[in-house]
N, C-alpha and C positions, 0 to 999 in steps of 0.2 A: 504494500500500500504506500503511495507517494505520501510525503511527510506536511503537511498543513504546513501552506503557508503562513506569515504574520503579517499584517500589516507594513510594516518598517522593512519588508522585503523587496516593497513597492519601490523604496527608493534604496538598492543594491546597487550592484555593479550592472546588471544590462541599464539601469536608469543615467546611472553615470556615463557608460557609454553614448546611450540618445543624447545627452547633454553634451557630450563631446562633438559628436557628431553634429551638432546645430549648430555650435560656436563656430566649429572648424569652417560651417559651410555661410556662416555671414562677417567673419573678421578672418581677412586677408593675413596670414602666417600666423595663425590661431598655434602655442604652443599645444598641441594636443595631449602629447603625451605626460609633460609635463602636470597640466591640468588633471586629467587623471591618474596620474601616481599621485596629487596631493590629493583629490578628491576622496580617492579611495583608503587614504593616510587614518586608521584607526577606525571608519566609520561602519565598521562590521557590529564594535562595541556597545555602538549607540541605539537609542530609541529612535521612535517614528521621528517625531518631533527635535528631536537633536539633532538627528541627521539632517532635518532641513538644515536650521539653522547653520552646522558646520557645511553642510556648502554652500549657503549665502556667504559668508564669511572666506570659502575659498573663489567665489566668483567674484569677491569684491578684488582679488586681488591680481584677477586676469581680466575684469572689464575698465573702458575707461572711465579714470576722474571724473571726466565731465560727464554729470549723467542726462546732458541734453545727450551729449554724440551716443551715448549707451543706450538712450530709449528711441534715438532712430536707428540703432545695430537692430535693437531688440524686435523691432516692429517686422522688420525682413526673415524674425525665426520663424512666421508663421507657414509659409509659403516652401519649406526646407524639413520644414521637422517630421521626425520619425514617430508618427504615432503610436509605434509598440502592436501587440498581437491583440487580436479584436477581442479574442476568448477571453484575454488576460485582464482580471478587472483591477487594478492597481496600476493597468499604463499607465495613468492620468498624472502619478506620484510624481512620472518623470521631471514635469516640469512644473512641480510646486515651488522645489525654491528658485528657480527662477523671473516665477510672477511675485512671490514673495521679496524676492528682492527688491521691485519694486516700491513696495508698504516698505522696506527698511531704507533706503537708498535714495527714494525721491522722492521721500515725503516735501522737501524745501522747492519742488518743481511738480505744485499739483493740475498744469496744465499738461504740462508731457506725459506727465504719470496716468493721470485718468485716460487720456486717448493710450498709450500703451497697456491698461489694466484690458477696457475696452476691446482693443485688437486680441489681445492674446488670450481673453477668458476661455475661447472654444478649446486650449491645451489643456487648461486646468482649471477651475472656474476660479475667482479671482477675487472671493465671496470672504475671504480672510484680508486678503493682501488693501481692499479700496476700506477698509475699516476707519484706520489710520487719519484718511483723509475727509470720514463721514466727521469727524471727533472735529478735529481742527481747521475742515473747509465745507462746514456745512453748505453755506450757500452755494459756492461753486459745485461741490462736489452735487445737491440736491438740483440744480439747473440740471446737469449733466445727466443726470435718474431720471427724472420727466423724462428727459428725449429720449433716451434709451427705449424707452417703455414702448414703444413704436416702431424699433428695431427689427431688419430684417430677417434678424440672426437671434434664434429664442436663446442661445447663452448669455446674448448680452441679457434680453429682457429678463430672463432667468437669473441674472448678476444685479439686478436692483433691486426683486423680492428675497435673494437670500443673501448678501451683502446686506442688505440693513436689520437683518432678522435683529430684534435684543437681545437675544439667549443663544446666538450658535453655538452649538457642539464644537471644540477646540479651538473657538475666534471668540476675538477680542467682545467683551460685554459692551453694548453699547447702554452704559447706565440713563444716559439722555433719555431712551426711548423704554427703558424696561419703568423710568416715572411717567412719562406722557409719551404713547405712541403714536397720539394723532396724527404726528407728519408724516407717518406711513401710510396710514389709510388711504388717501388720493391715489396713491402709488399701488396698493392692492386693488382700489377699485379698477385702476386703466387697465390692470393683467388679469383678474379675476375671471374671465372670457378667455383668454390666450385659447390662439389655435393649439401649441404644446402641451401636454398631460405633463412635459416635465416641468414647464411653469407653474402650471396651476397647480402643480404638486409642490412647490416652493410658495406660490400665495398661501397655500391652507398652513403651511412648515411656520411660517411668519404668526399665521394668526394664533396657531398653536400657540409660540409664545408668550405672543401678547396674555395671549389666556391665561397664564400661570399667575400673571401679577392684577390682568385687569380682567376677570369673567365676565363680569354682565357687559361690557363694551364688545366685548366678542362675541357674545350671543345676540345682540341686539344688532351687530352686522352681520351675522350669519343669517338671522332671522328677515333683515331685509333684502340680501341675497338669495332666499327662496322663491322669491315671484320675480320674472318669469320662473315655474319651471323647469327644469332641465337634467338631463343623468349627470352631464359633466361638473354641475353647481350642484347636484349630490352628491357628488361624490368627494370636492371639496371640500363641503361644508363636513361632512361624516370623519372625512380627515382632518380638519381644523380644529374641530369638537374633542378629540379621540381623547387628550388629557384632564379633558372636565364630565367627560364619559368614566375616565378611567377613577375619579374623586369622587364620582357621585351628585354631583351637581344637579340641582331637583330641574330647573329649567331647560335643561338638554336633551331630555328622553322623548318629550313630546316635540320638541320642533325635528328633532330623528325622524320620529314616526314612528316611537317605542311605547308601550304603555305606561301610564305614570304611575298607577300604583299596582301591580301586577299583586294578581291572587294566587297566590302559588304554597303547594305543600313538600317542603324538603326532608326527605328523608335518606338515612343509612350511607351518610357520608363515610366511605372508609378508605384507608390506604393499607396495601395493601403486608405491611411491614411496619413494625416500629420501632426496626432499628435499621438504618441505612450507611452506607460503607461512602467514604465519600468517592465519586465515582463513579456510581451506580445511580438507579432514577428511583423516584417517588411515585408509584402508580395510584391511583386514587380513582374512585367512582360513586355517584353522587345519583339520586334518584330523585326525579321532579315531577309531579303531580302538579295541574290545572287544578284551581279548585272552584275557578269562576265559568259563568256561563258563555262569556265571550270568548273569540278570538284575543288572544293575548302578544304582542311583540315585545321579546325582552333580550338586552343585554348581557352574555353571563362570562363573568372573568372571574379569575380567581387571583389571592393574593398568597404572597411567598413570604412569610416573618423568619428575618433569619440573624442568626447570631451574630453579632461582633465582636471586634476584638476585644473589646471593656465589658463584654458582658452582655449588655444591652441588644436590643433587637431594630432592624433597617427593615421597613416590607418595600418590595417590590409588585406592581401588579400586572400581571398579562393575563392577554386573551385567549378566550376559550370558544364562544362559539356566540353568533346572534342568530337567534332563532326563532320560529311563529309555533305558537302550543295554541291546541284544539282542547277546547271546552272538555275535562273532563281524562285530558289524555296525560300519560306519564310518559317521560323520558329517562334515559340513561346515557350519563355522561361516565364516557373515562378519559384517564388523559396520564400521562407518563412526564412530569416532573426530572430532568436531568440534575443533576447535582457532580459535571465533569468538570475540570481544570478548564477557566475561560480567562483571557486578559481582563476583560473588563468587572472582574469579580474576585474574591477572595475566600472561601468559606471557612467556617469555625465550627466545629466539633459542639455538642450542646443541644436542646431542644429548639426544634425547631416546628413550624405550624401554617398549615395552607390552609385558606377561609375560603369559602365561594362568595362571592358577589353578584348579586342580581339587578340590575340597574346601577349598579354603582353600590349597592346596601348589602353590610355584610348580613348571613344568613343563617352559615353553620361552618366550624372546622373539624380541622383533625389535626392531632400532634405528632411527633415520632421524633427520635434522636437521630442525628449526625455524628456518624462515628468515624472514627479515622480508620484508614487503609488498615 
């Protein structure tokens, strides 16, 4: 069996090569080799996230001072670059820190730098790197996002909805907009249509956020987002909702199109062990009885309470299944709980406890110990 790859794989040595290969092919006696023997100088050792950084830090030392003449080199990568293998989903890593260099490099020239974010987002989206200059050039940088938004090219449009997001996953918080996101909203409403599914899959990503800090602002645009209408605006809005789904939030079941107060009989929650090896998975099944005379649509996720290092317990919650119950009718869920070595997780040995949630409300658990290897 071929070895899992990691994330930080993305940017090895075939990335460093494409990176070579682009310089080589827009600066006239590009030392190549050179560039990569420092490139690749220790960067096996490092994380995702370091590895960028140490090769922004070795491109500073191979591109020019002046970073006007650098961001018209940079503009010519597009047209030369090695996009990587199509299967390969971490091509894209190639050229992070190179757009990133930009957010480090030309923050003091955010004319150049936005037209080069612009151009080169389609290598790698650029959704980290124009942060920098939302913070410090709002205006200019917010002129620039309107137009965009009208862009022939949905990476760029797709660069204004998740580029201002407030909460990106491993970019910069924009604290301005996680207090007041109103200057987003124009910006979501001109893409909220996008012919792309990968835009409007980036509008809903946005509002998600917003939702963490402002609910009822989000639901009250979601909710004038449903007329007209449309599968594509369902499907948004179902994804924009998903973390005020996942809380509970009494206001979001019904503009779903879920029941608000679901009559429901839960029994004979069990797992299927009560002591688990870490490693191994948590199997669990869970019996639902209608007990009302309607049709019912309901929400049903469950939650994961797990131990930390100090003792104390972190839930996590995922989904399980959204489904329509017939008046009267029972179901039976099961579901298999993993508990393997992941990067984004840590586990601790201890009691640990999965709850079902039904609209968001918890309903019934089950406990079992995490035991070590």
């Amino acid at each position: 069996m071929a070895e899992q790859r990691l994330m930080k794989d993305g940017l090895g040595v075939n990335a460093v090569e494409r990176i070579t290969h682009g310089l080589s092919a827009i600066i006239n006696g590009f030392p190549a080799n050179q560039f990569r023997q420092d490139a690749m100088n220790g960067l096996d050792a490092l994380e995702l996230k370091e590895r960028v950084r140490y090769i922004i830090a070795v491109l500073q030392q191979y591109l020019p001072n002046d970073f006007d003449e650098t961001s018209k080199l940079l503009m010519n990568l597009k047209s030369v670059w090695d996009y990587g293998d199509d299967n390969d989903p971490l091509r894209g890593f190639a050229a992070w820190p190179i757009i990133d260099y930009i957010g480090v490099h030309g923050l003091e020239h955010p004319k150049a730098s936005l037209s080069a974010l612009k151009h080169l987002t389609a290598l790698f989206s650029a959704e980290f790197a124009i942060r920098p200059f939302i913070v410090r050039y709002p205006d200019i940088t917010f002129a620039k996002l309107r137009k965009w938004c009208t862009d022939s090219d949905e990476h760029v449009r797709r660069l204004v909805s998740e580029g201002t997001r407030p909460r990106l996953p491993w970019g910069q918080q924009l604290s301005q907009f996680v207090s007041d996101p109103s200057p987003l909203l124009p910006l979501l409403e001109l893409l909220k249509d996008d012919e792309s599914e990968y835009v409007r899959r980036s509008v809903a990503n946005s509002l998600n956020d917003i939702s963490k800090d402002h609910p009822d602002l989000v639901i009250k645009t979601c909710r004038c987002w449903t007329k007209p209408k449309n599968k594509n605006r369902t499907k948004l809005i179902r994804h924009a909702l998903r973390t005020l789904v996942k809380s509970g939030h009494p206001d979001v079941f019904g503009l779903l199109g879920y029941t608000e107060t679901p009559q429901l009989s839960v029994q004979d929650m069990k797992v299927d062990s009560q002591n688990i090896k870490l490693g191994e998975s948590a199997n669990f099944t869970v019996l639902i009885t209608a007990t009302s005379s309607d049709i019912q649509n309901v929400v049903i996720d469950y939650a994961v309470h797990h131990v930390k290092a100090n003792g104390q317990s972190s839930t996590k919650v995922f989904k399980l299944k959204s489904t329509t119950i017939n008046p009267g009718e029972t179901i039976q869920l099961k579901k298999s709980h993993p508990f393997k070595k992941i990067t984004t997780r840590k586990y601790y040995t201890g009691q640990h406890s999965i709850e079902l949630l039904i609209n968001g409300m918890a309903v019934c658990s089950v406990e079992f110990q995490l035991l070590a290897l």
